[in-house]
C-alpha positions in Angstrom: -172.3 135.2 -300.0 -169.1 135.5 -302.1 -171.8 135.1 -305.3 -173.7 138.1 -304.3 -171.0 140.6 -306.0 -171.8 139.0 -309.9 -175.1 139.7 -309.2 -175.3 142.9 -308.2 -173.0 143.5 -310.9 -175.3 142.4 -313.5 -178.5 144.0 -312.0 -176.5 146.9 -311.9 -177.1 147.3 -315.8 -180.8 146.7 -316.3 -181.3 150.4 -316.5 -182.3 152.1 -319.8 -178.5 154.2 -319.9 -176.4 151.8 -318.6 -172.9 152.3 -319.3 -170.9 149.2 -321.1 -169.1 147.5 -318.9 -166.0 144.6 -318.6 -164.4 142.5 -316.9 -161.3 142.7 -315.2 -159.4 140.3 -317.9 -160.3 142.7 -320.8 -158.8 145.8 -319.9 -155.3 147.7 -320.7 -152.1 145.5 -321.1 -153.8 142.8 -321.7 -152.5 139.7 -323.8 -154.7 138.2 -326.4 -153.9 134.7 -327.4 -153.2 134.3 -330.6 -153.6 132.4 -333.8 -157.3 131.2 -332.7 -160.3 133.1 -332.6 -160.8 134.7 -329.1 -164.0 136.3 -327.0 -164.7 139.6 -326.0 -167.4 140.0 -323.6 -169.0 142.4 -320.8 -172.2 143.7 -319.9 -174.2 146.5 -320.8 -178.3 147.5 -320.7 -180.8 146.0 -322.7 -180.6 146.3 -326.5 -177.5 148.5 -326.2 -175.7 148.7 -329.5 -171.8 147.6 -328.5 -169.0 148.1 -331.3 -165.6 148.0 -330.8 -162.6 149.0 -332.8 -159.6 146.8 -332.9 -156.8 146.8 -335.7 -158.2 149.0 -337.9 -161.6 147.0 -338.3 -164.6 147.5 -336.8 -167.0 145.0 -334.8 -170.7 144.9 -333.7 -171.4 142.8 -330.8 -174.2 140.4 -329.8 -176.0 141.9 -327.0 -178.3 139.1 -325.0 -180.3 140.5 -322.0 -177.8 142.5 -320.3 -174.4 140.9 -321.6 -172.5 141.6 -324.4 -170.0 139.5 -327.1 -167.8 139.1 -329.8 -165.5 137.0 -331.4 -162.6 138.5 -332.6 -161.0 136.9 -335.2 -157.9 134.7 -335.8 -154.7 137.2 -335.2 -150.5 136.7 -335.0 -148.6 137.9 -332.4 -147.5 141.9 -332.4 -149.3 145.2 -331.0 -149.1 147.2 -328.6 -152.1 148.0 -330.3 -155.3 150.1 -328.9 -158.8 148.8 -328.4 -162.3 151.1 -328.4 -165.2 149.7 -327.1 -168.8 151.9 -327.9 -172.1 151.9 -326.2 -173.8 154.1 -324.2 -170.5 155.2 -322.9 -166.9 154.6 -324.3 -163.6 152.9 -323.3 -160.8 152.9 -324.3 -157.9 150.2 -323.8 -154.3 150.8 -324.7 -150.9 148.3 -324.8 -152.4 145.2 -325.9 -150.7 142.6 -327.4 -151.4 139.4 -329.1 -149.3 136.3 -328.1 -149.4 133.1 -326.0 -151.3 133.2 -322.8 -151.0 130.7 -320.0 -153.7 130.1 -316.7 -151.2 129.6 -313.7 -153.1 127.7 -311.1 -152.6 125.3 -308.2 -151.5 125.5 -304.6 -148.5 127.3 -302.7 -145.7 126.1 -304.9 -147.8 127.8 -307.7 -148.3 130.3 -305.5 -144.6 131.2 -304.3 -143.8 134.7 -304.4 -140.8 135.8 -306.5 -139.8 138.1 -303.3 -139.2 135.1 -301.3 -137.3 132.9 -304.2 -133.6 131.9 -302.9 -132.1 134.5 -305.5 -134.7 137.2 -305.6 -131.8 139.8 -305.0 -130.8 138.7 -308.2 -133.2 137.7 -310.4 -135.9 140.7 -309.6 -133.7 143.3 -311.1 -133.4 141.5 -314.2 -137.5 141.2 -314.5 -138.0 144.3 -317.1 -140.1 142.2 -319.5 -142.3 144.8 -321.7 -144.1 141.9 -323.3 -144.7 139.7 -320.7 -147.8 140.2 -318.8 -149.3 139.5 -315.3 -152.5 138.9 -314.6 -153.5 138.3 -310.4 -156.7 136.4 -309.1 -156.5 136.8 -304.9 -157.5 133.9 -303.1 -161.1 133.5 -302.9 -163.7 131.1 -302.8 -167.6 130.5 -303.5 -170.4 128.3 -303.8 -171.8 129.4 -306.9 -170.0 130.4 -310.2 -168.9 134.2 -310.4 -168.9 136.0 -313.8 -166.3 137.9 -312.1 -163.4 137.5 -310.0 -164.0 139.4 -306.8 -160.6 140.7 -306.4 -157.7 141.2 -308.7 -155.1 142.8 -310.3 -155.3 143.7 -313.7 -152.8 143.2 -316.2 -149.5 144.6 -315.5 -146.5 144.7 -317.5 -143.4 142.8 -316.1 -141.2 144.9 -314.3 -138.9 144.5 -311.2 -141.8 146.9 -309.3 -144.2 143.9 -310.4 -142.7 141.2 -310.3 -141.8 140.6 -306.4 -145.5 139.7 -305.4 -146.2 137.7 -308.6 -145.7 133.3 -309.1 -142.0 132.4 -309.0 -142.4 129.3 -311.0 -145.2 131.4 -314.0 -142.5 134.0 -314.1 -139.5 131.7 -314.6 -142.1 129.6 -316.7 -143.3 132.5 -318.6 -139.8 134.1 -319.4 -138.6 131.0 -321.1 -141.0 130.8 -323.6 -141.1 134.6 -324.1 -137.1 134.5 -324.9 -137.4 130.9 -326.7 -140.4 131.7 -328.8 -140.1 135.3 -329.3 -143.7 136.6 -328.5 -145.9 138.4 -325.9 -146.5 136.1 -322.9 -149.5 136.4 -320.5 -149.8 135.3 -317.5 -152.8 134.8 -315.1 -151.9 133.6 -312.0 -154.5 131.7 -310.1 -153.3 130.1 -306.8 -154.7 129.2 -303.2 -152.1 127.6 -300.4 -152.9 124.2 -299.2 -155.5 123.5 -301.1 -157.0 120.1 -302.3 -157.7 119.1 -305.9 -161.0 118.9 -305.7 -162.2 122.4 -304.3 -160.6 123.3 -307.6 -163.3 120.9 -309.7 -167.0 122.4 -310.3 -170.3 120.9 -309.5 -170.7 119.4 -312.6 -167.2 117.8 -313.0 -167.6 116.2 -309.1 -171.2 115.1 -310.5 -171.0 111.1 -309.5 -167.9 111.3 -307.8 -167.8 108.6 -304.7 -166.3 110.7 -302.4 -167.3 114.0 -303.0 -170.1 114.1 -305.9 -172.7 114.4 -303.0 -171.3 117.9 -301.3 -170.5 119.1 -304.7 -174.4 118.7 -305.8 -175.3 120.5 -302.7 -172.5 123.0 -302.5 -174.9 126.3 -303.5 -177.4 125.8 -300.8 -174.4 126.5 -297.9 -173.8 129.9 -296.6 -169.8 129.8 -296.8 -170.1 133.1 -294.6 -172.3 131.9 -291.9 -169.8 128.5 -291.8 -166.8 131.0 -291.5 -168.3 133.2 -288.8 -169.2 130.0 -286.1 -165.8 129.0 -287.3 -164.6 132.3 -286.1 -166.7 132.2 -283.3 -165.5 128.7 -282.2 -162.1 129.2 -282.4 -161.7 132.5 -280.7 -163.6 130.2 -277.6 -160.7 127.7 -278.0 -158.1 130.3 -277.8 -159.3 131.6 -274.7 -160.2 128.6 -273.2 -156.4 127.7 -274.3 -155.0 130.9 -273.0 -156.1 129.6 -268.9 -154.9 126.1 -269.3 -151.8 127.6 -270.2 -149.3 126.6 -267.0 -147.0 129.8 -267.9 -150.0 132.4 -268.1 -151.3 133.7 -265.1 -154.4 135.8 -265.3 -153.3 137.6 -268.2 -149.8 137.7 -267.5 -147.0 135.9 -269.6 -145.8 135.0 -266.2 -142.8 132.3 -267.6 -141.4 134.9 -270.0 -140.4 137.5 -266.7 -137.9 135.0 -265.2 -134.8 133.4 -266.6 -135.4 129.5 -266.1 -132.7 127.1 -265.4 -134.7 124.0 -264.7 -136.1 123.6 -267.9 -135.6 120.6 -270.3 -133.1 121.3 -273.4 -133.7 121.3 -276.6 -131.4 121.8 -279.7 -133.1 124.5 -282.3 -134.3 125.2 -285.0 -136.3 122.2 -285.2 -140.3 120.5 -285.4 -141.9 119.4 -282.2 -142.4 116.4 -284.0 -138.2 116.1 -284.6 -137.7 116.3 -280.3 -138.8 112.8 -278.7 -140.5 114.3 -275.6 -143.0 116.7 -277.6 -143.4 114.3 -280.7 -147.7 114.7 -281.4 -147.9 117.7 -279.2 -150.1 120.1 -279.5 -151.1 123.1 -277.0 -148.5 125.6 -276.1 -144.5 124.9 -275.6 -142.7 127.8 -274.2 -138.8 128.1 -275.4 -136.1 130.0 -273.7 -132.0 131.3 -274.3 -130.0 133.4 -272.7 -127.4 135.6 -274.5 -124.5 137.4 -273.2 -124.7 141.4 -274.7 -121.8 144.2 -274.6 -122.5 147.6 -274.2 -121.6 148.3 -278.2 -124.5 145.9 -278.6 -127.0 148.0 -276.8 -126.1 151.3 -278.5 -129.5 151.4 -280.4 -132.3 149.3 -281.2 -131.7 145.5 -282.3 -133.6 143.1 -284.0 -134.5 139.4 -283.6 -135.2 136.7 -286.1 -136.6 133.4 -285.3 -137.1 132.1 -288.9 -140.6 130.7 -289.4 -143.1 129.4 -286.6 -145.8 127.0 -286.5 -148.0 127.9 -285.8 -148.2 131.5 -283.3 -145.3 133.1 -281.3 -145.3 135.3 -278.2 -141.8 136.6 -278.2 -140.6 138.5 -275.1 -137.4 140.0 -274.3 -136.4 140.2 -270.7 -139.4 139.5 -270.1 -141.2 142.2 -272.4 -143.3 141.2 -275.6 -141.4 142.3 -279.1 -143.6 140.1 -281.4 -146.6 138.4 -282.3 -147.8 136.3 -284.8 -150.8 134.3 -285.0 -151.6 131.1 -287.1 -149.2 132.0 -289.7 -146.7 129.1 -290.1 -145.0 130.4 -293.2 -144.0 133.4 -292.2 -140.8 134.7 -290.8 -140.3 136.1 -287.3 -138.4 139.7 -287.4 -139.3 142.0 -284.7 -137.4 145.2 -283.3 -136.1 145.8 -280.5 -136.2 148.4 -278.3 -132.4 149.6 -277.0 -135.0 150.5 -273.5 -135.6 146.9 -273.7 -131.8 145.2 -273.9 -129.3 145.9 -270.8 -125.7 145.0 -270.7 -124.4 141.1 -269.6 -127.2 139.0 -269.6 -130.5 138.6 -271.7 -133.5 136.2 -271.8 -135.3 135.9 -274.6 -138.7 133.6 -274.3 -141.1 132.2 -277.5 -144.5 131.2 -276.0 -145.4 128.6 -279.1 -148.8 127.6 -279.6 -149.5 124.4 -282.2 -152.7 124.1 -283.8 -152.3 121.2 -286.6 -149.4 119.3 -288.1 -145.8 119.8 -286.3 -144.9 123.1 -284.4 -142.0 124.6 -284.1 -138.8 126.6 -285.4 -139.5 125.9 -288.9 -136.8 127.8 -290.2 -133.1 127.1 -291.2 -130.0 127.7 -288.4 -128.6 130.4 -290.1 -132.3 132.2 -289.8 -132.4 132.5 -285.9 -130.6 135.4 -284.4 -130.0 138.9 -283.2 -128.5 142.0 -284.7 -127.3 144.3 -282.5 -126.0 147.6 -283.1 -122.7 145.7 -282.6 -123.1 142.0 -283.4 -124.7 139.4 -284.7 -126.1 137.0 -282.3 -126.7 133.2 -283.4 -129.3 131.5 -281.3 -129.4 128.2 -283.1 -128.6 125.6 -281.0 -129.2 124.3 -277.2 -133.0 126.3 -275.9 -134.4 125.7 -273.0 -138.6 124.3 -272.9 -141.3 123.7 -270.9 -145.0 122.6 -272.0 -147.7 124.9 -270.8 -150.5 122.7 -271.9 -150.1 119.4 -273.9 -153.8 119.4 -275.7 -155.9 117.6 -278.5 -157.2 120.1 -281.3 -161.1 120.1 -281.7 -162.0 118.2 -285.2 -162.8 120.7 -287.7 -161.6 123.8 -285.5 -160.0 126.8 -288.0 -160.4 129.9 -287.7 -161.3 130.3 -291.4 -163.2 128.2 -293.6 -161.3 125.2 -294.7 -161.1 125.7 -298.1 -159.4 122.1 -298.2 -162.5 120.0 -297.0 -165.1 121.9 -299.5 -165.0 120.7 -302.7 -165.8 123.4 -306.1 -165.8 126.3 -304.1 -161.9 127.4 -305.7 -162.8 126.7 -309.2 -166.4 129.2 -308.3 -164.2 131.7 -307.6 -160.8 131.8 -309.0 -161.8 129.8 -312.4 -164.9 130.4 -313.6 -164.1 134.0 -313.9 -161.6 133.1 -316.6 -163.8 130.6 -318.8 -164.5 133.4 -321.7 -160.9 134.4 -321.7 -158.9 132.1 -324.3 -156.1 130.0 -323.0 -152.8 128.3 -324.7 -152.5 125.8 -322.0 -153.2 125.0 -318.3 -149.8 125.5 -315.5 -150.4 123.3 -312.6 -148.6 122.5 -309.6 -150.5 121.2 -307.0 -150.6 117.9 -305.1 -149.1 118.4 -301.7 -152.5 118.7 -299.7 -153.7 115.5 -301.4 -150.4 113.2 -301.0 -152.3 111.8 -298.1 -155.0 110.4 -300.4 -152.0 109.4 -303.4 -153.8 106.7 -304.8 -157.2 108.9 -305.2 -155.4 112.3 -306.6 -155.5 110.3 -310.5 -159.1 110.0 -310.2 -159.3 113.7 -309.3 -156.5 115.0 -311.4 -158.1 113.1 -314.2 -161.8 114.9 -313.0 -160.3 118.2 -312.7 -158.6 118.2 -316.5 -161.6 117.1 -318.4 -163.8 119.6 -316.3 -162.2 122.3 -317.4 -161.6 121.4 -320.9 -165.2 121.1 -321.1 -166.2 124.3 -319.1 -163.4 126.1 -321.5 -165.2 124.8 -324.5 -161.7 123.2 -325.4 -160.7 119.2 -325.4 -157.3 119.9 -326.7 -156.1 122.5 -323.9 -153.1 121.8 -322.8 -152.1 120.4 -319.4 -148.5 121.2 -318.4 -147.7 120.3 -314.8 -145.3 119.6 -311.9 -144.7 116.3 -310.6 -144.1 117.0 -306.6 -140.5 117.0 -305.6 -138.7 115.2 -302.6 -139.7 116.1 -299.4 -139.2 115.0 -295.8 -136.7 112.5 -293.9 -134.6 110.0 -296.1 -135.4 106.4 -295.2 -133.0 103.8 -294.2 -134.6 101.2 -296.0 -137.1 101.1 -298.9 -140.9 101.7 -297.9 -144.1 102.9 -299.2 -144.4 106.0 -299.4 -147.7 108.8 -299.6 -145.3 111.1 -301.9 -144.2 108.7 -304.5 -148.2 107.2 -304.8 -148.8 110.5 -305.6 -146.4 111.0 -308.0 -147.7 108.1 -309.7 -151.2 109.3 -309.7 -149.5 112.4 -311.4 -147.5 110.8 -314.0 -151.4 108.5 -314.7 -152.8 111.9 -316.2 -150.2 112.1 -318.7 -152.6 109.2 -320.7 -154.6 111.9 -321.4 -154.1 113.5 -324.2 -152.3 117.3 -324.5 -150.8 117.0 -321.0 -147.1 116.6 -320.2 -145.3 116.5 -316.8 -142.0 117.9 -315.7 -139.6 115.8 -312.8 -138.9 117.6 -310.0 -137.6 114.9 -307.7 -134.3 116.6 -307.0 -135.1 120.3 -306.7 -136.9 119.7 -303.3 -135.6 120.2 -299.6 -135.8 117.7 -297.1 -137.5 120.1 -294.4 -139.5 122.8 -296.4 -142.1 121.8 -298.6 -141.8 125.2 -300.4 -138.5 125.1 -302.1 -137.0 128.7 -302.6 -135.4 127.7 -306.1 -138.0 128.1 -308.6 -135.7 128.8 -311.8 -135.4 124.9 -312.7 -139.0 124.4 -311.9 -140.2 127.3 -314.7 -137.7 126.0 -316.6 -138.6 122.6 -317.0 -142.4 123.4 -317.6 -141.0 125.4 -319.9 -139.2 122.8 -321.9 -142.3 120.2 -321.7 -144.9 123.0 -323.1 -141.8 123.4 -326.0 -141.8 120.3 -327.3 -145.1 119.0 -326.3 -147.5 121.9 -327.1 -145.5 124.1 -329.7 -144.2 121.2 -331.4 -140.0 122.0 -331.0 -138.6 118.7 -331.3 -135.2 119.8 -331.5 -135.1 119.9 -327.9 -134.5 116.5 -325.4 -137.5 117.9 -323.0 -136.7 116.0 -319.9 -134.5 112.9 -318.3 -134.8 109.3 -318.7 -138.8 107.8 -318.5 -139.3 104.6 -318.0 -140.2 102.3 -320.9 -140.2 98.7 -320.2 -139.0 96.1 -318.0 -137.7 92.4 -318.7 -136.4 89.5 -316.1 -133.5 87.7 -317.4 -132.1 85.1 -314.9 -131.6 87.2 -311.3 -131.4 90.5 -313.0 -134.4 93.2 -314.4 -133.2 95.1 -317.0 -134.9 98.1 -317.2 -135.2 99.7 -321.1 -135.7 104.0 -320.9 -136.9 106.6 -323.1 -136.2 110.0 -323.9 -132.8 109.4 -323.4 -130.8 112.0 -325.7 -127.3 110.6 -326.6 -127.8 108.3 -324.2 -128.1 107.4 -320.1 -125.6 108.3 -317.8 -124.5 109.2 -314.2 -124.4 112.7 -312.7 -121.5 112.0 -310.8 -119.7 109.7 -313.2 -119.8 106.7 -310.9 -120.8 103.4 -312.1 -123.4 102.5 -309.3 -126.3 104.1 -309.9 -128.4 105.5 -307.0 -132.1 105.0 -306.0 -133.4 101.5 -307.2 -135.2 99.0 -305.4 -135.7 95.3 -306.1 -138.2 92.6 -304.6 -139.3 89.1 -305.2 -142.6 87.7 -304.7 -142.7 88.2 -300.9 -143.1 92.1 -301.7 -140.0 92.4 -299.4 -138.1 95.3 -301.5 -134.5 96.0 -300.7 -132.0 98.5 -302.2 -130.6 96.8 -305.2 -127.4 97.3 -306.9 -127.8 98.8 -310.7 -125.8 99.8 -313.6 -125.9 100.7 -317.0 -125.4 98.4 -320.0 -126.1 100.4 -323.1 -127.3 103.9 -323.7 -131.3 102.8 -322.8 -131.4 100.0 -320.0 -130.2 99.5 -316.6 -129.7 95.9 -315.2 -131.2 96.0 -311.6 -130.3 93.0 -309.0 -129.5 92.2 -305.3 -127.7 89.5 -304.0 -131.0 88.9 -301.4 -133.1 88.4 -304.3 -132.6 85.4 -306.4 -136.0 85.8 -308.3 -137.0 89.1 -308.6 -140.4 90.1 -309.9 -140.8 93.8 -309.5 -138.6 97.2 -309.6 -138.8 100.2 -308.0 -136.9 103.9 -308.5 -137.0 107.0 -306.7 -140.0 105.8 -304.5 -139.6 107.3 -301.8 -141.2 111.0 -300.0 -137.5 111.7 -300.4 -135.6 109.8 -302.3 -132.4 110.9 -301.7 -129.5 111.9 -304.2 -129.9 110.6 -307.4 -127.7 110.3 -309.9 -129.5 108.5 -313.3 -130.0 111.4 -316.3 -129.8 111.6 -319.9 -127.4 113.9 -321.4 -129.3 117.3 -320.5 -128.4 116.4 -317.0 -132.6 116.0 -316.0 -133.2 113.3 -313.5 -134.9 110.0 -314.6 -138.1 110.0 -313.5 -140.0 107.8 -310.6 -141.6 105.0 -310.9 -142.5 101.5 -309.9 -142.9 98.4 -311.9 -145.5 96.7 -309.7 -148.8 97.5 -309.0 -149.7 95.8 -305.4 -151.3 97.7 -302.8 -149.9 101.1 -301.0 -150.5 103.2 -298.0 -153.4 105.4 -299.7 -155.3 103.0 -301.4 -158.2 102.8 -299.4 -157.5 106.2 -298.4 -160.8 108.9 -299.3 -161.2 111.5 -296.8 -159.5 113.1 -294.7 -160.2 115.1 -291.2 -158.7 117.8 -291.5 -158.7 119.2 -287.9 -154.8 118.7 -287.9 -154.1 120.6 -291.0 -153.1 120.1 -294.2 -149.8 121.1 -296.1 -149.5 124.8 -297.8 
């Protein structure tokens, strides 16, 4: 059990010379927050004395079986100052400074590396921060509390060496404040990819929760390590059982990838499975094939092929010879070498054996991501493949081969937040929300859950909340509709009636076909803004675009009153029309309306179709579309709906999970 580490780490100091000991969080570089008293803890034997020495003053600390405390007091930002700890043994800690310090948590977005950012060339150079801070908690999970994190990296100071495996959107997040306010900045960067809200809530916080309360109360009597190995077990069965159904794989041979087929259906690439009419809802195993012409300058030396990403494994052969392999890793791109033994001169095949698991398969990647560099040339293969299915199947419910951290509610907040409750926190970063958008309607009760849980556990009902609203994602619509994305996004903006939280509009920095947007800047930037004005009081500062204020129906019209408005709204583009808004009557029959602005805070809305209207809607969409409505800091308004009938994920609770969930 993931548990089993904490204790051996505390029965490790039950004998009579046991050296002091700490956690990871307290150690060199690290950031202490500051202006508020803050806790410095570890463990140690039984009646050891524990002093420490920290800006010139000495401190004794309360020892309690075999743990150890202290409050230190009240301090202002500075250092790098030096920090000696005294028991049985000694330690001492160097570089630490006292500033603002900020838990970075959530899901992939949260959890997007600077490396893979759409300007990392250019921003990773510029990443020499001395007083900023990073602090790492790897993904983990458990189904009791730990004391401490299983595996980490300590505090680092912000470099271009540190900074390409760290959070995009803390760093960018981070930096702002460091340059704005002028202090030390800490990080600590808590993240797990497509996970659900409520693996992040404890026991106690899910206590009497309809859907979930139940398997939270019983979550430390199940052996997450036994669950993982059948899960193991059972999958590696499917595989194999997959592997013989498989029409193009003949007693373990790749037989389709050794000949060049003409016969097979066309298909143009890179796109989803679920974007080709004769494999939309396919699972199994799709082979792909192309054929490309190369010179004898191309097969000087060894090439290399890049299929962007693939959902969810690749078998990639050249003339019929395998180059590559991933498995089950959807996210990640496809570069392999190629041997110069392998190429020849005139024709080439080159054959992807696919296998789908969950959610839509295929060339995930962009156009421009698919091809191969010769010694010569670069080869494009977007466009016109060949395919053939090998097996058209239906996933077993609940297969994985790992736990599914997504159906198992507290076991993320065991390990990746209760390791942090004695460190002191200026706020809470949080951008998560994309594994639950198929439960919108639910994710306030949750989100809601989740914030007052951990103010409690953090002994701290002020703490800040500063988090993303989900951007646009997935196909335009024609015509309005309802709409998982934008039920969730309203379950967002709902938490923001708690107090100490504020919320920053994304709804334009999304793409269409990647729910992990590479441009993080505006996203850091933004949180940035709202933790300004919101938590350190600047007021100075117009902290976002329009919100919606009020609504009033004069004749066939809704004039729609905003605020935070600056000097006033205005268009993007400079056109009267403004883009986005949807009008309905009482039929519930929305349809776009037309809308403009008629002084510096309302918009009329109206459509000719709609002689009494009773309700208004903006932005409510998965993907909205361009938008054009902002104040003068050029923000986008943000969503929302004036009606509250019912949507797609009202009723909506559970999930199976057996197809996936998103990262």
């Amino acid at each position: 059990m993931k548990y089993i580490f904490s204790s051996l780490l505390i029965a490790s100091m039950l004998s009579a010379k046991a050296n002091i000991k700490l956690p990871s969080l307290v150690s060199s570089n690290m950031v202490l927050q500051r202006n508020v008293p803050v806790k410095v803890w570890g463990w140690c034997s039984r009646n050891e004395k524990v002093t420490i020495n920290f800006m010139g003053k000495a401190y004794n600390a309360v020892v309690k079986d075999t743990a150890w405390s202290l409050m230190l007091p009240a301090m202002k930002e500075g250092g790098p100052y030096e920090m000696k700890l005294k028991g049985n043994n000694e330690i001492v800690l160097d570089n630490i400074l006292i500033g603002e310090v900020w838990l970075c948590s959530g899901q992939s977005n949260m959890g997007f590396l600077m490396m893979n950012t759409s300007n990392a060339k250019e921003e990773m150079p510029k990443a020499d921060y001395r007083n900023i801070r990073l602090f790492t908690i790897k993904k983990d999970y458990s189904s009791r509390p730990l004391q401490e994190a299983v595996d980490v990296i300590k505090w680092e100071t912000c470099t271009p060496t540190t900074i390409p495996k760290f959070s995009a959107v803390a760093y960018f997040f981070g930096r702002k404040l460091h340059e704005d306010l002028n202090v030390p900045i800490g990080l600590v960067w808590s993240a797990y990819g497509g996970t659900t809200i409520e693996s992040w809530i404890s026991k106690e916080g899910l206590a009497g929760e309809p859907t979930f309360g139940e398997a939270a109360a019983r979550i430390e009597q199940r052996d997450l390590n036994e669950e993982e190995k059948k899960n193991n077990e059972r999958f590696d069965g499917w595989i194999r059982m997959l592997n013989k159904m498989d029409a193009g794989y003949d007693n373990g041979t790749y037989s389709w990838a050794t000949t060049l087929h003409t016969d097979w259906n066309k298909a143009k690439m890179p796109a989803s499975w679920e974007n080709v009419a004769a494999l939309k809802n396919k699972d199994g195993v799709i082979w792909f094939q192309k054929e490309i012409t190369l010179t004898a300058a191309d097969i000087a030396n060894d090439a290399k092929i890049s299929l962007g990403a693939v959902a969810d494994e690749d078998f990639t052969f050249i003339n019929g010879k395998q180059v590559g392999h991933r498995f089950d890793e959807r996210t990640k791109k496809r570069e392999y070498t190629i041997a110069r033994s392998l190429l020849k001169e005139g024709s080439n095949s080159i054959t992807v054996r696919m296998t789908n698991y969950r959610d839509d398969g295929g060339f995930m990647g962009k156009p421009d991501e698919l091809f191969v560099q010769t010694a010569a040339n670069k080869v494009p293969l977007a466009g016109e493949w060949s395919y053939r299915i090998g097996l058209d199947t239906v996933v077993p419910t609940g297969l994985a081969r790992q736990l599914n951290t997504r159906q198992v509610p507290c076991i993320l907040y065991n390990a990746m937040i209760a390791p942090t409750l004695p460190y002191t926190f200026k706020g809470v970063l949080w951008y998560q929300g994309e594994s639950n958008a198929l439960r919108g309607f639910q994710y306030r009760f949750l989100f809601k859950r989740m914030i007052e849980d951990w103010r409690k556990k953090f002994n701290n009902n002020k703490l800040p909340f500063v988090y993303v609203q989900l951007p646009n994602y997935k196909k335009i619509l024609s015509r309005p509709a309802d709409a998982e994305w934008a039920e969730t996004r309203e379950s967002q903006a709902e938490a923001l009636k708690l107090p100490y939280t504020s919320m920053a509009c994304t709804i334009e920095q999304g793409e269409a076909d990647n729910i992990h947007p590479k441009y993080k800047n505006e996203v850091g930037r933004r949180l940035a803004l709202q933790a300004e004005y919101h938590v350190y009081g600047i007021k100075d500062i117009i902290p976002s675009g329009p919100v919606y204020k009020s609504m009033k129906i004069v004749g066939d019209k809704v004039l729609i009153e905003f605020d935070v408005i600056g000097n006033g709204l205005e268009t993007k583009d400079g056109t009267k029309a403004i883009k986005g808004f949807a009008i309905a009557g009482n039929d519930k029959n929305f349809v776009w309306a037309d809308a403009e602005i008629i002084d510096k805070q309302t918009v009329a809305v109206s459509a000719g179709a709609v002689k009494q209207p009773v309700a208004v809607r903006y932005a409510w969409a998965d993907n909205p579309g361009p938008l054009n409505l902002i104040n003068n800091t050029a923000m986008p308004a943000y969503p929302f709906r004036t009606d509250k009938w019912k949507g797609k994920t009202d009723e909506v609770k559970i999930l199976d999970y057996s197809k996936g969930a998103v990262q």
